[in-house]
DRENMIRO-757472 format. One record per residue (C-alpha): residue in three letters; z, y, x; residue number from 1. Coordinates in nm, 4 decimals. Layout:
N
[ALA,[Z,Y,X],NUM],
...
% end
This chain:
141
[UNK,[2.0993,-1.3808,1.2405],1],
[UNK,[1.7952,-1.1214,1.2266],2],
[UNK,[1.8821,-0.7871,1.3747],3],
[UNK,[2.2701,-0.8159,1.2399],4],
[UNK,[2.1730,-0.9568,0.9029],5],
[UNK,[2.2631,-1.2868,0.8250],6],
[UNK,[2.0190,-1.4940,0.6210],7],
[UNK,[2.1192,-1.5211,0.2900],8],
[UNK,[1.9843,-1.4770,-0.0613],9],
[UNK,[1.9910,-1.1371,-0.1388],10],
[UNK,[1.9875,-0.9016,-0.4631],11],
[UNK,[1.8062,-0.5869,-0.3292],12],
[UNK,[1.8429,-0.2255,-0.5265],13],
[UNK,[1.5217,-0.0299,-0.4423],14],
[UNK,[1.5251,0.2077,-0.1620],15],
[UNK,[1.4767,0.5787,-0.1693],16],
[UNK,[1.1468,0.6468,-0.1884],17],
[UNK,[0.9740,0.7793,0.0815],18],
[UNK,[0.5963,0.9280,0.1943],19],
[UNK,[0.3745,0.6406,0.3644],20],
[UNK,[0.1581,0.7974,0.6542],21],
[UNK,[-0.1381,0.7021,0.4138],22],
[UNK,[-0.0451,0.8911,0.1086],23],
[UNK,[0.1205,0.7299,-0.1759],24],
[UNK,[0.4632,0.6838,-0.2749],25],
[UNK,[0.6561,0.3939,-0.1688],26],
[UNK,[1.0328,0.2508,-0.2655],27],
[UNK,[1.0596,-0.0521,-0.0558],28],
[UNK,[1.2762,-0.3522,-0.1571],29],
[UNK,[1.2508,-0.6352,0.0825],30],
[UNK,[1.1489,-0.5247,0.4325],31],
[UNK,[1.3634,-0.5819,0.7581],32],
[UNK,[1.5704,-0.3187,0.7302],33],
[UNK,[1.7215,-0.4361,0.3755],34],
[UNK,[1.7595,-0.7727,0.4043],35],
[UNK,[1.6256,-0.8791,0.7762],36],
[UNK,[1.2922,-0.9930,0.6478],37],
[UNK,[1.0757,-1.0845,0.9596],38],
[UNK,[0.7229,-1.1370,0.7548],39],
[UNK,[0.7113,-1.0188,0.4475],40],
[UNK,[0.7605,-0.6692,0.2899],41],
[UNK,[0.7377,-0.5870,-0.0888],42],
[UNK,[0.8025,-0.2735,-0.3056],43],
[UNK,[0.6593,-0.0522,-0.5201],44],
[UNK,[0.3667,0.2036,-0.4729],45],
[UNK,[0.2711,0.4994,-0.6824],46],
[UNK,[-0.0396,0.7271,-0.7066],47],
[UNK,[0.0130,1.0788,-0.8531],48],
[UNK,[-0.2583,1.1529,-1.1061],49],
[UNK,[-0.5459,1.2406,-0.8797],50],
[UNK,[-0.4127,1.1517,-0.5607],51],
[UNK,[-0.5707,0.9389,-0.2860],52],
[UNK,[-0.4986,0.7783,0.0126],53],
[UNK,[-0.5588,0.8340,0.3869],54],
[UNK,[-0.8612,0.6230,0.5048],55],
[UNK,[-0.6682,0.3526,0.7112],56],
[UNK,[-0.6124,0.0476,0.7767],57],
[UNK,[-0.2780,-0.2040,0.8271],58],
[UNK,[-0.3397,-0.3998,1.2043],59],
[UNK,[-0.2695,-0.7604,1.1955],60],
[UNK,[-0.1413,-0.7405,0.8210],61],
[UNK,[-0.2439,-0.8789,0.4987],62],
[UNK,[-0.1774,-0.6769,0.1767],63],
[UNK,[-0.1299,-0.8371,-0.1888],64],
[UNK,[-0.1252,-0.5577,-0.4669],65],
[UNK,[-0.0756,-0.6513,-0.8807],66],
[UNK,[-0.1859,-0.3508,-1.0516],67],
[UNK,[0.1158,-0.2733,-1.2981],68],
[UNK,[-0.0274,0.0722,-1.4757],69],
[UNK,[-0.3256,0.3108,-1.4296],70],
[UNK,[-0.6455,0.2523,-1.2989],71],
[UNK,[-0.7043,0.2445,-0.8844],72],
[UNK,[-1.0732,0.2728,-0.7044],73],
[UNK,[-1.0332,0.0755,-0.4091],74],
[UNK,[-1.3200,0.1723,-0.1314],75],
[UNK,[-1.3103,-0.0972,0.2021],76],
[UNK,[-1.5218,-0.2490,0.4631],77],
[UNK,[-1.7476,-0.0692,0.7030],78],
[UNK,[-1.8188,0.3081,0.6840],79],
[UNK,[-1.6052,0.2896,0.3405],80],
[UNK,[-1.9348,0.1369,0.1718],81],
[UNK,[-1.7879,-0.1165,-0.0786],82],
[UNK,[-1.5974,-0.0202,-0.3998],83],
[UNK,[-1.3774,-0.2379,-0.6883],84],
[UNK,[-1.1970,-0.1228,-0.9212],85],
[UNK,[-0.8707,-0.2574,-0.9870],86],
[UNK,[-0.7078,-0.1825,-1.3516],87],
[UNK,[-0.3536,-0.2646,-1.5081],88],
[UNK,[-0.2813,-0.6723,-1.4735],89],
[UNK,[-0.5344,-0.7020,-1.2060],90],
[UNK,[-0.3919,-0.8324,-0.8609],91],
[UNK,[-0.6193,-0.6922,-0.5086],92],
[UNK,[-0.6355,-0.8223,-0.1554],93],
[UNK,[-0.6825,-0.6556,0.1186],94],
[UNK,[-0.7547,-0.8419,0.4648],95],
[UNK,[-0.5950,-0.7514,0.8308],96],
[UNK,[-0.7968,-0.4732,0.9737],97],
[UNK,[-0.9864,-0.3940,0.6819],98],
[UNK,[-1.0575,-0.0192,0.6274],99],
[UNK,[-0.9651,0.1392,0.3213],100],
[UNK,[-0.9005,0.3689,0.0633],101],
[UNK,[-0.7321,0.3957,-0.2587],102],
[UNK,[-0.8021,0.6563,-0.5369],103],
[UNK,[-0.6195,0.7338,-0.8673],104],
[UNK,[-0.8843,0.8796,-1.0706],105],
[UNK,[-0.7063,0.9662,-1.3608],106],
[UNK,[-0.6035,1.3208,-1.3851],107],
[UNK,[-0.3282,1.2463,-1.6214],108],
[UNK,[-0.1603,0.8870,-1.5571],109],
[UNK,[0.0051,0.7766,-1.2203],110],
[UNK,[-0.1232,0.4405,-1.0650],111],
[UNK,[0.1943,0.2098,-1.0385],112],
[UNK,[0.1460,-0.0754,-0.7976],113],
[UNK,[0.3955,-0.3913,-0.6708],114],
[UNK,[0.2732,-0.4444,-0.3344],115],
[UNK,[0.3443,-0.7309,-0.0864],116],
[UNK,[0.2408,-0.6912,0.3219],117],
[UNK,[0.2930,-0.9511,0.6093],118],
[UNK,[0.4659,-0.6699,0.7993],119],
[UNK,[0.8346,-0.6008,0.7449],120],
[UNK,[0.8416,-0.3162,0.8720],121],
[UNK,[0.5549,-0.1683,0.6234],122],
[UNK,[0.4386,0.1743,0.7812],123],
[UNK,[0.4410,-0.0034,1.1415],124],
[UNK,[0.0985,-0.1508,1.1126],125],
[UNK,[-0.0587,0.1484,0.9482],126],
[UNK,[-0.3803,0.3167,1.1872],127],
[UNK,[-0.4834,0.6145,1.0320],128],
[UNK,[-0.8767,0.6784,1.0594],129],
[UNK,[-0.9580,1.0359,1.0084],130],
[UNK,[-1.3141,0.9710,1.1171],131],
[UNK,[-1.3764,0.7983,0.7252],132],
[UNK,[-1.1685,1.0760,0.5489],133],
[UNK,[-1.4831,1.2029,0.3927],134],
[UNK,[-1.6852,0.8886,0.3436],135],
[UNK,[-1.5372,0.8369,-0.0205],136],
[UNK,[-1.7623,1.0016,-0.2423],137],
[UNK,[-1.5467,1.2963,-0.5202],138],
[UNK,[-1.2650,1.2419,-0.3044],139],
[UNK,[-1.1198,1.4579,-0.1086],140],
[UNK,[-0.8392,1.3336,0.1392],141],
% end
């Protein structure tokens, strides 16, 4: 038994969604609060038209993305300096401790992610880093 939840498989309705500390939109679906997950957390992320994230980065966690509609620029590494672009079918990775930031370019379709993180608890490992707000270029934070 994890924090009162028995193991079991589990049918999970999505969750309310809620504001990450980052930005985006999230609905979680397995985490450790629904189910008692204690490595794994996956849901669904969207990007408003326009929108982009808080430079940040997830401590100690791995993040798998698939890219189920719109169009995301993904800038990472040090200072912010490497960009990919990640379209609808494509899948991205992001390492532990790897800076970041995502931006919806479009100005008239959301960005629609599934995402996957090795922390249950999702927002937990999330370090803000105000210092690289500005370091993506026609995006302001």
């Amino acid at each position: 038994m994890v924090d009162g939840i028995a193991p079991t498989c589990r049918v999970v309705r999505s969750a309310a969604a809620y504001e990450g500390k980052q930005g985006p939109t999230y609905a979680g679906g397995v985490s450790a609060e629904s189910v008692g997950a204690r490595a794994i957390w996956l849901g669904t992320i969207r990007m408003a038209p326009g929108a982009r994230t808080k430079a940040h980065r997830h401590e100690g966690h791995e993040t798998a993305l698939h890219i189920v509609s719109g169009e995301v620029d993904l800038w990472f590494g040090e200072g912010l300096r490497e960009h990919a672009v990640a379209r609808a079918g494509d899948y991205l990775y992001i390492p532990a401790g790897v800076s970041h930031v995502a931006v919806n370019r479009s100005q008239t379709e959301p960005v629609v992610v599934v995402g996957a993180r090795t922390d249950p608890n999702e927002q937990e490992s999330v370090v803000l880093q105000p210092e690289l707000d500005d370091e993506v270029p026609g995006a302001a934070p």
